[in-house]
C-alpha angles and dihedrals in degrees: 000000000000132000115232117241134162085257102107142013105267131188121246125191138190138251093263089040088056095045096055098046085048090052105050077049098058092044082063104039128070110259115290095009090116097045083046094054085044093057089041096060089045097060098044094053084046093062097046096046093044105020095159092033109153104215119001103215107196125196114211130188132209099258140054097298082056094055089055094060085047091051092054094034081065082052105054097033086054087050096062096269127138111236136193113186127189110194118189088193130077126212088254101062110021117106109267100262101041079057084052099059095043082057088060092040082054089045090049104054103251114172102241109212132175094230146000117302113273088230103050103153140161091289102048116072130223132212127208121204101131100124118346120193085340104116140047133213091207107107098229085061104081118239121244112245117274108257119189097210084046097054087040090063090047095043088057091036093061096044108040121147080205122079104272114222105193117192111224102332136001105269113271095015117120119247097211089042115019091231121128125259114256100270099021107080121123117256112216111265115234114268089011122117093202126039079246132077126222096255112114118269127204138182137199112198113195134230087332132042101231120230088224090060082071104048150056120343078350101083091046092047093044101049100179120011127212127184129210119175095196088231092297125123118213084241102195099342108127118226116255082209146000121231097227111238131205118317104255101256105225116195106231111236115253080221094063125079126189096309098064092070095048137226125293115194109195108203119189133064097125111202129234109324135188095293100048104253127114128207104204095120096060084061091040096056085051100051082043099057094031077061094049100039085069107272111161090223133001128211126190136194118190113201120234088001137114107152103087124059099151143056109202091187095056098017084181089084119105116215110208136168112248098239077053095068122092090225092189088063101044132088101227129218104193130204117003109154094344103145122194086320090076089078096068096053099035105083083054095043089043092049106036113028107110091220119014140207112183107185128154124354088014085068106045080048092049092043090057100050116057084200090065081047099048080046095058090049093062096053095069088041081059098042097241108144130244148164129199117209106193134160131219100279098038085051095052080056098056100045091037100243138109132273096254087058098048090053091039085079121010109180089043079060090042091051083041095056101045092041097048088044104032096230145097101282125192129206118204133198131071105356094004108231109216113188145166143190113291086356123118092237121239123232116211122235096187121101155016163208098310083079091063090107136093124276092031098115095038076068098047087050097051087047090059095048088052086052105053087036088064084049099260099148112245099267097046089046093052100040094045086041089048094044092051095041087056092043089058104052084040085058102039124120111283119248093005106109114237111235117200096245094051082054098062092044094050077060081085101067 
């Protein structure tokens, strides 16, 4: 058994690919060894994370999930523990292991309850193992029945004021998008900012790590993943996706000088506009972070605006006219803050710049003109390369789709993306999804909530460009710039908020 961090790259697969890989296992192993290795490993996580717990509830379905709760529930009552188990099956018509593991709960002396104790407090431990990787959020999947003893576990489950162990998944997320099950989202709880309180959560995912335990609504309902395999190797299954590990950290030569990092140009910053605001500090953040990620120049081209050419806060910055940029040499980071004004420079930019970041307005622009579209496309036939960097929302643009869509599958929107624009497309937000064309995509277990504020992905814009400019390929630059993004805001001073400028300057260390 290992407990996830952000320490390694680590494959996740989907619910078709673990079937199947529990399948090919069972074919080989004599009946309920795998359920037995499952309840095992529950129990055994239970004890280590609540040693002195005073009373262990577990919450069983009626289905295999829920045999493995009844096969733990036999372990820790056997230890010396006191158990409450609520079980939603019956002998007649549970599969055959998960009734044989409510035969060795019986044997063992559990205490059997309709529901969860009344008095469940810190020092008690709950168990979930209500439904596993048994249900979907996607609407073409049908929707198990509504069951009241069943909502009235999750509901306890997911606002417990106890740890929370989950088996596999917490009950009703999917295990392919980390979205809730129609029905099975949590309802804030009253005087809590977040649906979760602050007790710990844990997960142990079985046999597979799940992509849906990394993004989404997954990485809040988890809380900590562990893995264990059961002792069963994935064999040939491919992986649906890939957890990103560490960027690779690369001594500089003492024998190179700035050009061996290479040039970003940051083009955006449009100036006052009709409405009176004016857009200069999203391109700002990204020059700055794209300086201190390590370029050996930037260069930055405010649209509609002469008036500053200089920085006197970050005098390395180099102010040029657009018309002045060579455009074939630069690594270009497209579209911060660039307003409507971005529309007059992009089908040069698009069609000239020798390494590419679209983010922001770029994106809406390009998202409006299938000519921009049809631009970008051409890139990747040409092998020039590029990176979009949309959120939710810019995403949704470009695919033509909500943003609910968008967020009901994120790494379907990510492939999408890569495959429709023939690029390296992220995806920001909660467990951030990088892909590319004919490439298993990488979720990114680095960040969180601290970059919910503006100016963040002007940053992580600017860190990609400084990436590719130093010769790292697309993919490398976004997954190592996305990883590092996240790791900032995960070791930054507690309780303190992270602005965007303090995080391109953190690029540095």
């Amino acid at each position: 058994m290992i407990r996830i961090a952000a320490d390694q790259p680590r494959p996740l697969f989907n619910t078709a690919a673990t079937r199947r890989i529990e399948h090919a296992a069972a074919a080989t192993l004599p009946p309920h060894t795998l359920m037995q290795r499952a309840g095992l490993a529950v129990a055994q996580l239970a004890q280590a994370l609540a040693p002195h717990t005073r009373r262990v509830w577990i919450a069983c379905g009626p289905g295999n999930n829920g045999g493995d709760g009844l096969e733990a529930a036999m372990h820790l009552q056997n230890s010396g523990r006191t158990v409450v188990v609520t079980w939603l099956g019956h002998p007649d018509t549970a599969p055959a292991d998960a009734r044989a593991s409510w035969q060795r709960a019986q044997g063992a002396g559990v205490v059997w309850a309709d529901a969860a104790p009344d008095d469940l407090g810190a020092n008690d431990l709950c168990i979930d193992a209500l439904l596993g990787i048994g249900v979907s959020s996607r609407p073409a999947t049908p929707v198990r029945p509504a069951d009241a003893r069943l909502q009235a576990c999750v509901q306890t489950l997911q606002h417990s004021p106890a740890p929370v162990l989950a088996v596999d998944l917490p009950s009703g997320l999917d295990a392919d998008t980390g979205q809730f099950a129609p029905g099975f989202s949590p309802a804030p709880a009253q005087h809590l900012h977040t649906p979760y309180p602050q007790a710990p959560r844990h997960t142990l995912s079985l046999l597979t790590l799940k992509p849906g335990l990394f993004t989404a609504a997954g990485r809040d309902a988890a809380g900590q993943v562990w893995l264990d395999d059961l002792g069963i190797p994935p064999g040939h299954e491919p992986p649906t996706a890939w957890l990103s590990g560490p960027a690779r950290s690369e001594p500089r030569q003492h024998a190179s000088h700035k050009g061996s990092y290479g040039d970003v140009a940051v083009v955006g910053g449009e100036g006052l506009n009709e409405r009176g605001m004016g857009m200069s500090g999203a391109a700002l953040l990204a020059a700055s972070a794209a300086l201190h990620g390590g370029a050996g120049r930037v260069l930055v081209a405010l649209l509609d605006s002469n008036r500053l050419e200089l920085d006197l806060h970050q005098p390395e910055l180099m102010f040029r006219r657009f018309d002045a940029l060579a455009l074939e040499q630069l690594t270009v980071v497209c579209g911060c803050g660039g307003g409507q004004a971005i529309a007059r420079v992009l089908p040069q930019v698009i069609t000239s710049a020798a390494r590419l970041v679209l983010d922001a307005d770029a994106l809406n622009t390009i998202a409006n003109q299938a000519a921009l579209h049809a631009l970008v496309v051409a890139r990747g036939q040409h092998g020039q390369p590029t990176v979009l960097t949309p959120h939710p929302l810019e995403a949704a643009r470009l695919l033509g789709l909500t943003t609910a869509e968008i967020q009901a599958d994120r790494l379907g929107a990510a492939r999408q993306l890569a495959e429709q624009f023939n690029c390296v497309a992220v995806l920001k937000g909660s467990g951030t999804v990088v892909a590319a064309p004919d490439r298993v995509p990488a979720i990114n277990p680095t960040g969180n909530a601290r970059l919910a504020t503006a100016g963040t992905g002007d940053v992580l814009a600017g860190m990609v460009g400084a990436r590719m400019a130093a010769g790292a390929s697309a993919y490398r630059a976004a997954s190592e710039a996305v990883y590092v993004h996240g790791q900032v805001a995960d070791e930054w001073h507690a309780g303190r908020a992270l602005t965007a400028s303090a995080l391109a300057r953190r690029m540095s260390r």
